[in-house]
LOTORVEX-531830 format. One record per residue (C-alpha): x, y, z. Coordinates in steps of 0.05 Angstrom, whole numbers. Each point is the difference from the previous one (the first is absolute). Layout:
BEGIN
<pt <X,Y,Z>>;
...
//
This chain:
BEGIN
<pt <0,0,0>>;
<pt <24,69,-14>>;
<pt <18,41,50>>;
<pt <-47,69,27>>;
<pt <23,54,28>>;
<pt <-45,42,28>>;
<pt <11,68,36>>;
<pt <6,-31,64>>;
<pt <58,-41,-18>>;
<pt <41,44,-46>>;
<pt <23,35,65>>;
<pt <33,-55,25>>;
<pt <40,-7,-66>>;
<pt <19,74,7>>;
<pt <20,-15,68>>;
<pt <51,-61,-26>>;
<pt <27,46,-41>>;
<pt <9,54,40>>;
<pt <24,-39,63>>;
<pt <60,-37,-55>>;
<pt <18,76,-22>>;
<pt <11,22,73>>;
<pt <-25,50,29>>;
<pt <60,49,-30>>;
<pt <37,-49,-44>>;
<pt <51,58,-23>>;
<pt <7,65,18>>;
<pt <6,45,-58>>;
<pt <58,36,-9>>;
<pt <-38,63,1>>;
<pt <-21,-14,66>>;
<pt <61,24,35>>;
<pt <-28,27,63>>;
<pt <-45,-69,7>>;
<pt <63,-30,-12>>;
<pt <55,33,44>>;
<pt <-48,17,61>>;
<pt <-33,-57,25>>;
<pt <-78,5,28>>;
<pt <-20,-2,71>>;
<pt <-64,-14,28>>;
<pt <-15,49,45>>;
<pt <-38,11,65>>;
<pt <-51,66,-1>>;
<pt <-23,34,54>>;
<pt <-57,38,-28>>;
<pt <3,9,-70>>;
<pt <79,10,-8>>;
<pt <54,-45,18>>;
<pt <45,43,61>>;
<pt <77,-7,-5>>;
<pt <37,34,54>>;
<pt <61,47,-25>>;
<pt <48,37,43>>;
<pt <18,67,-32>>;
<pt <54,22,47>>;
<pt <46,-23,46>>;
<pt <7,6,79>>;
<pt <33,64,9>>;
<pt <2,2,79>>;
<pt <74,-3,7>>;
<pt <49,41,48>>;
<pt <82,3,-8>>;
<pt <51,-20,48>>;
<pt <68,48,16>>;
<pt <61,-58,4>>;
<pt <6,-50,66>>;
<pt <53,51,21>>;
<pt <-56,61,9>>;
<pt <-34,12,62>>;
<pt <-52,25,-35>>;
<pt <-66,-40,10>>;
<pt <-40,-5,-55>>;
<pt <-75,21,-14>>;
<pt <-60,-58,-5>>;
<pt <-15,-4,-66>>;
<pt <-67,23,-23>>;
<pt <-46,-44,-33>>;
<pt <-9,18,-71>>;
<pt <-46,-51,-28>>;
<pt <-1,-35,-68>>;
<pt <-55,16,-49>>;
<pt <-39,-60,-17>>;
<pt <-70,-1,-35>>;
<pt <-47,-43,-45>>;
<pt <12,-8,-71>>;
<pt <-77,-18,-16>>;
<pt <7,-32,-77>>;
<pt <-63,-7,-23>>;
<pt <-14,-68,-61>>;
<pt <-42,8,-65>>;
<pt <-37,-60,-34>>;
<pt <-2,-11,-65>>;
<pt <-34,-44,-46>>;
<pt <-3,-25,-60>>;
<pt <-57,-40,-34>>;
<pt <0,-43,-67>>;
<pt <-56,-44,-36>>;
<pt <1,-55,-35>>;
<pt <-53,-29,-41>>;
<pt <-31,-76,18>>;
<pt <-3,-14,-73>>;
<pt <71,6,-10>>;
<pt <22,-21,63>>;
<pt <-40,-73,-9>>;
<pt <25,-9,-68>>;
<pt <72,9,24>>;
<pt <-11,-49,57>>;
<pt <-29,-53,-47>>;
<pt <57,-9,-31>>;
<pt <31,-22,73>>;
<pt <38,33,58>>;
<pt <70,13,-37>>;
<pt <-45,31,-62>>;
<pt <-37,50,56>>;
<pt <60,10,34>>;
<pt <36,21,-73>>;
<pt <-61,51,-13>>;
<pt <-4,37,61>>;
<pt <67,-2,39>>;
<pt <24,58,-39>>;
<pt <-74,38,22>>;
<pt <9,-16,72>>;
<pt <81,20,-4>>;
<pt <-21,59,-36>>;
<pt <-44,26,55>>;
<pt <50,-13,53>>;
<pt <47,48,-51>>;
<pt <-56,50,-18>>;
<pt <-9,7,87>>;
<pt <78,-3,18>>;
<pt <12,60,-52>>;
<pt <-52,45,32>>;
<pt <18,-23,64>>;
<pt <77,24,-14>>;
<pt <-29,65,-35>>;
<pt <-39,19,74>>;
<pt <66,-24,42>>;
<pt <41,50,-56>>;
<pt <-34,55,-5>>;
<pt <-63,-6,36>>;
<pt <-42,59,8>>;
<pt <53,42,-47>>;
<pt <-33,-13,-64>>;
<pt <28,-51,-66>>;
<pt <23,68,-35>>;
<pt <-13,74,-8>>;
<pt <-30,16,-60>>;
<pt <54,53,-57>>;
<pt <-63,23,-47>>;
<pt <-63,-41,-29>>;
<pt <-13,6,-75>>;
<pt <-63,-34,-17>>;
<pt <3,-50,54>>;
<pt <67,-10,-9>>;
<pt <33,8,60>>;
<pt <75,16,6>>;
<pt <39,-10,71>>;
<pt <52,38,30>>;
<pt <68,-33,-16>>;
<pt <23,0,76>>;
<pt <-67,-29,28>>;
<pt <-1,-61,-62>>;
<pt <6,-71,23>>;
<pt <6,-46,-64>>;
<pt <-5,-52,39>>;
<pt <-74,16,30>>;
<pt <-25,24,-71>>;
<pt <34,-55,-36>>;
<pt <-31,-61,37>>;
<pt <-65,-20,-43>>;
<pt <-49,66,22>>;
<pt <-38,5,-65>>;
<pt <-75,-6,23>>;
<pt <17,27,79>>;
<pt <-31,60,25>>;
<pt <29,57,26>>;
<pt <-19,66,45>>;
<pt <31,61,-5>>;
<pt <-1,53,62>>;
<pt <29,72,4>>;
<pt <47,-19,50>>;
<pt <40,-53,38>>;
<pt <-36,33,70>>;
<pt <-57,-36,48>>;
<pt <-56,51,-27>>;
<pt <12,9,-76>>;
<pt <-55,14,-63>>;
<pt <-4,-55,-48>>;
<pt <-5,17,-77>>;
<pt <-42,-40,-37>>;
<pt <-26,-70,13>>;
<pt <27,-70,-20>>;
<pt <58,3,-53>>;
<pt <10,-68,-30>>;
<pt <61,-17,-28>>;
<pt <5,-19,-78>>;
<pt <75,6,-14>>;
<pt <69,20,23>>;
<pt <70,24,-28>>;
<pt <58,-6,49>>;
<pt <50,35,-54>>;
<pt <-46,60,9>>;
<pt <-26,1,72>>;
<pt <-76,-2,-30>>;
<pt <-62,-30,35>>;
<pt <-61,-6,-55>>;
<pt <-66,-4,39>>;
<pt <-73,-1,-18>>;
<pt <-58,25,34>>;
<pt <-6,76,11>>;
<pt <64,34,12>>;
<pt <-11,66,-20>>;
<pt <5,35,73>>;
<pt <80,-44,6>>;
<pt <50,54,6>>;
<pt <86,7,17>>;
<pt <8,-11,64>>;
<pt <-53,-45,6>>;
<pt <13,-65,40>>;
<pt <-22,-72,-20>>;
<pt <-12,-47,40>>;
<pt <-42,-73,-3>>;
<pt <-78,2,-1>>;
<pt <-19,-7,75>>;
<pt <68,8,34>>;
<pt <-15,70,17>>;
<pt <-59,42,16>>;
<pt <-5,80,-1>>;
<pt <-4,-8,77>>;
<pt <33,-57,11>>;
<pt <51,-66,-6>>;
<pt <-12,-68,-10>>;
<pt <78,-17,-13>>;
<pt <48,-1,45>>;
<pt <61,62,7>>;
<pt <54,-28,-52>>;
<pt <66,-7,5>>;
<pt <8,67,-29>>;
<pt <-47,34,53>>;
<pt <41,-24,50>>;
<pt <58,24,-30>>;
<pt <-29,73,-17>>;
<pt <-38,11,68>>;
<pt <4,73,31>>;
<pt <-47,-11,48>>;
<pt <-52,-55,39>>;
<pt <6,-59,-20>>;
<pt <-16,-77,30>>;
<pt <-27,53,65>>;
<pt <74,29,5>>;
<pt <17,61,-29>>;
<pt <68,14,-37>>;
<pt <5,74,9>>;
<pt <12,-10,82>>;
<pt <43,-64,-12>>;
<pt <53,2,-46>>;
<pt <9,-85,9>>;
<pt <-64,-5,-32>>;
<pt <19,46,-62>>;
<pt <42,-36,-58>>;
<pt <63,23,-41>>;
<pt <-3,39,-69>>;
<pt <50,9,-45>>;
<pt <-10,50,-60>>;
<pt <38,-35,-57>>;
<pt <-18,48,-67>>;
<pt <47,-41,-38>>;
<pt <7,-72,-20>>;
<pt <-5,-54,58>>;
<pt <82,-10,34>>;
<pt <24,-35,49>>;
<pt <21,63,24>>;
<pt <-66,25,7>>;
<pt <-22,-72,34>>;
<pt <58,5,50>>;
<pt <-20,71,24>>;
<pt <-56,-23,6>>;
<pt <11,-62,42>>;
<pt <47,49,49>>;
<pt <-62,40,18>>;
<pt <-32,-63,13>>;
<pt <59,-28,45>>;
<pt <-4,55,42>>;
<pt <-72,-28,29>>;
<pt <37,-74,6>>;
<pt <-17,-30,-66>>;
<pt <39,-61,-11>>;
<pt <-18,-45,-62>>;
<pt <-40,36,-59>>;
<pt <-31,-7,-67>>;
<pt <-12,41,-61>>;
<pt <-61,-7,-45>>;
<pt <9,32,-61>>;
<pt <-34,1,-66>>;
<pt <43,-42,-52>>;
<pt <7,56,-44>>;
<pt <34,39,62>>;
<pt <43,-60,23>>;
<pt <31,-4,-70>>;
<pt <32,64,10>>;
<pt <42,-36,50>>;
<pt <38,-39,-51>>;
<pt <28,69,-33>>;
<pt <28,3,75>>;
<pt <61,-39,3>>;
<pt <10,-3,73>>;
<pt <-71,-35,2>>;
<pt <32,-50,-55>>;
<pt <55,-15,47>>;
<pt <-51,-23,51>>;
<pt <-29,-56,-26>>;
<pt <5,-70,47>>;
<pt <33,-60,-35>>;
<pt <-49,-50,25>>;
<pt <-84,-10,-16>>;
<pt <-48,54,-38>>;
<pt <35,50,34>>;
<pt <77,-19,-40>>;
<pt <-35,-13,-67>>;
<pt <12,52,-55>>;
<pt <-67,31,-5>>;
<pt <-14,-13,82>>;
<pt <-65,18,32>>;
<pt <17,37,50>>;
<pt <69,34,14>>;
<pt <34,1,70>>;
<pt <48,53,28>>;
<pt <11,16,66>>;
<pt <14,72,38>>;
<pt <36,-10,66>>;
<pt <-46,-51,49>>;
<pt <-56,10,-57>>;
<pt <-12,-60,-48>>;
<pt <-44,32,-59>>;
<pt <-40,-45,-56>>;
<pt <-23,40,-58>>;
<pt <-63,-44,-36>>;
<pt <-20,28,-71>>;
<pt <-79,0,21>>;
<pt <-41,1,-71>>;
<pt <-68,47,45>>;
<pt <44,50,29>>;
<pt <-9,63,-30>>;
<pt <51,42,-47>>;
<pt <14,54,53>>;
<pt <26,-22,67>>;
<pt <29,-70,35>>;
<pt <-25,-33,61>>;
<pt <57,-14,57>>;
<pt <-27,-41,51>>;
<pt <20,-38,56>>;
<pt <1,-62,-20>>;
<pt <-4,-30,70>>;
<pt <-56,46,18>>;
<pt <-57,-6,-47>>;
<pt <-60,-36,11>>;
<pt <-67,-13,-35>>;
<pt <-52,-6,63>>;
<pt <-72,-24,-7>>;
<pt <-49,-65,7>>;
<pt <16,-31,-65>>;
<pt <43,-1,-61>>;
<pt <-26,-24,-71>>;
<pt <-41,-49,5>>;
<pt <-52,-38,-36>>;
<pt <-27,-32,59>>;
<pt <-55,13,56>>;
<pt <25,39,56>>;
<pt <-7,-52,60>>;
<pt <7,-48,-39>>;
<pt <28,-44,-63>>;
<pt <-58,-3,-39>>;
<pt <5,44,-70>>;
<pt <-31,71,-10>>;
<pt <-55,-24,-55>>;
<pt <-75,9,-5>>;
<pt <-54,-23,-53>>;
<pt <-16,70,-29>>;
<pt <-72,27,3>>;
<pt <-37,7,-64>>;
<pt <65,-25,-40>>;
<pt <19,-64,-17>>;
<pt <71,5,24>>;
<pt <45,-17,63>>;
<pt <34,68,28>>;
<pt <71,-13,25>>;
<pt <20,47,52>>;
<pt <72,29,33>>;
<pt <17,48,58>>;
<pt <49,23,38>>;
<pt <-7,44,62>>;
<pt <74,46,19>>;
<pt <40,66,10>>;
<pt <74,8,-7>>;
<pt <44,29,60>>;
<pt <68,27,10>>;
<pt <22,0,66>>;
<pt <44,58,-7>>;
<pt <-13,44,-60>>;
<pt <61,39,21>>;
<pt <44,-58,-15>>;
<pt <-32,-4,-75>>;
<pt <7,58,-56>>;
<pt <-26,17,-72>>;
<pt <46,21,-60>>;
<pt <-40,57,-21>>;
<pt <2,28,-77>>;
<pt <37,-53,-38>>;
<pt <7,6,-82>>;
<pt <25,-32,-50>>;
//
């Protein structure tokens, strides 16, 4: 007798399949801050997950004349160390994909290995399509994907120091964008939904569809939801963190100067001059082992630097011709520069590499929070099986003083 799938059973296919792809079977190697900082569950109090952080020292100390003196010296008087609350606050998101029972049941009637052929690559797909989001929020979350040069027709050009081929070049025909006056909490939006139909790395330009008329310069763009006029519903990026002047996580840079990061105005081509002056403002607050993300275009410059040629490691991806990522180090400071494909033309990231967390209840996952069953649900009114994917998280530096931003890089 031949075999019948009905929509009750073609979940449990899609569940063989998923559970044999793992739950992330490869990182992509776009996903560089999924990659090098490693997720960890959380416990919240409230609706924010509290991390203590001491922001100065003890400073109730008194000085002693030689064992010779008669002089007896004052009691010290206490001088307390600053310590408050980081309160880092995660953002769900979700993603949610159908597939149809027809095709579904005609896939698994050919048998297991034929389903699994046809809809691996969907599943994997989705797990991609959430990850690069994901690393977009943990990047530049609440900063925008670009600032928009001029819009002719629809055609939207971006600034050359706030372009990221690497977010633009990664499949986006058919996604739908926002644009807002400005990168602020309270901001006015222009226009409604603007749906991608096209895009031209070589010349920085975004084609969308839908009314755009209203899109000026200056304008920022960000994903459709991610951002209200009044609101968030990302977490503060990587670039936030790095660019805070005042309150942020509940503690407010302009009274601590441990919570503010490093800058470095470049205006030139990215050096490792430019890196290491960098790095010594960033020593000065304690910071020990560092990396560099940096757009590829940016970290090529480094090979017209022949001092960064000389330090190359003999041994792994770091020694090959061509590496990955370059090593140098400045004094105590061990510093890894990483060519990162979605960081923007402009600046570099230096972060602590030690010191960098992504906080929340869950990473990417296709599963049921609680529990190992898949997200999936017959969908009403359509004959179809939605698929779904979340993951619930904030990033966190534990000392933005120890991290800095390479400001005003060109080619």
């Amino acid at each position: 007798m031949a075999q019948t799938n009905s929509p009750d059973t073609l979940p449990g296919l899609f569940k063989e399949v998923y559970s044999k792809l793992g739950l992330v079977m490869a990182v992509p190697t776009w996903a560089i801050c999924q990659d090098k900082f490693e997720f960890e569950v959380g416990e919240a109090i409230g609706e924010a997950y509290v991390i203590a952080v001491t922001l100065s020292k003890e400073g109730g100390f008194s000085y002693a004349p030689s064992t010779g003196s008669n002089a007896v010296p004052a009691s010290p008087t206490p001088v307390a160390a600053t310590i408050q609350h980081a309160k880092v606050q995660s953002y769900a998101i979700y993603l949610a994909s159908q597939l149809a029972y027809a095709a579904a049941a005609r896939a698994a009637s050919q048998g297991k290995a034929a389903f699994k052929s046809a809809y691996a690559a969907v599943l994997q797909n989705m797990k991609f399509s959430h990850m690069f989001r994901l690393e977009c929020s943990l990047l530049y979350g609440r900063d925008g994907l670009g600032v928009v040069e001029s819009n002719t027709g629809g055609a939207l050009l971006i600034t050359s120091a706030s372009f990221a081929p690497g977010i633009w070049g990664s499949g986006l025909k058919g996604s739908i964008l926002e644009a807002f006056t400005a990168v602020t909490e309270s901001a006015t939006q222009h226009n409604g939904d603007l749906t991608i139909s096209s895009v031209s790395i070589p010349t920085r330009t975004i084609t969308v569809t839908g009314t755009s008329s209203a899109v000026v310069a200056n304008d920022v763009l960000y994903f459709k939801s991610s951002r209200t006029t009044t609101a968030w519903n990302e977490c503060a990026g990587l670039y936030r963190i790095l660019t805070i002047t005042g309150s942020l996580f509940d503690i407010d840079a302009a009274v601590y100067d441990s919570w503010k990061a490093q800058s470095e105005n470049v205006s030139g081509q990215l050096s490792l001059t430019a890196i290491m002056r960098l790095v010594a403002k960033c020593q000065s607050y304690g910071l020990e082992n560092a990396m560099l993300l940096v757009s590829p275009e940016r970290y090529s410059d480094l090979a017209a630097d022949e001092a960064a040629l000389r330090r190359y490691n003999d041994a792994g991806e770091k020694g090959k011709r061509g590496p990955k990522s370059l090593v140098f180090s400045m004094g105590s400071t061990d510093v890894e520069v990483v060519a990162h494909p979605m960081i923007k033309l402009g600046h570099a990231m230096l972060l602590a590499s030690d010191e960098v967390h992504r906080i929340g209840s869950t990473d990417v996952t296709m599963a049921l929070p609680g529990s190992n069953e898949e997200l999936s649900v017959q969908v009403y009114n359509l004959t179809a099986i939605e698929f779904r994917s979340m993951s619930d998280q904030g990033i966190f530096c534990e000392v933005p003083a120890r991290c800095g931003l390479l400001t005003n890089l060109t080619a």
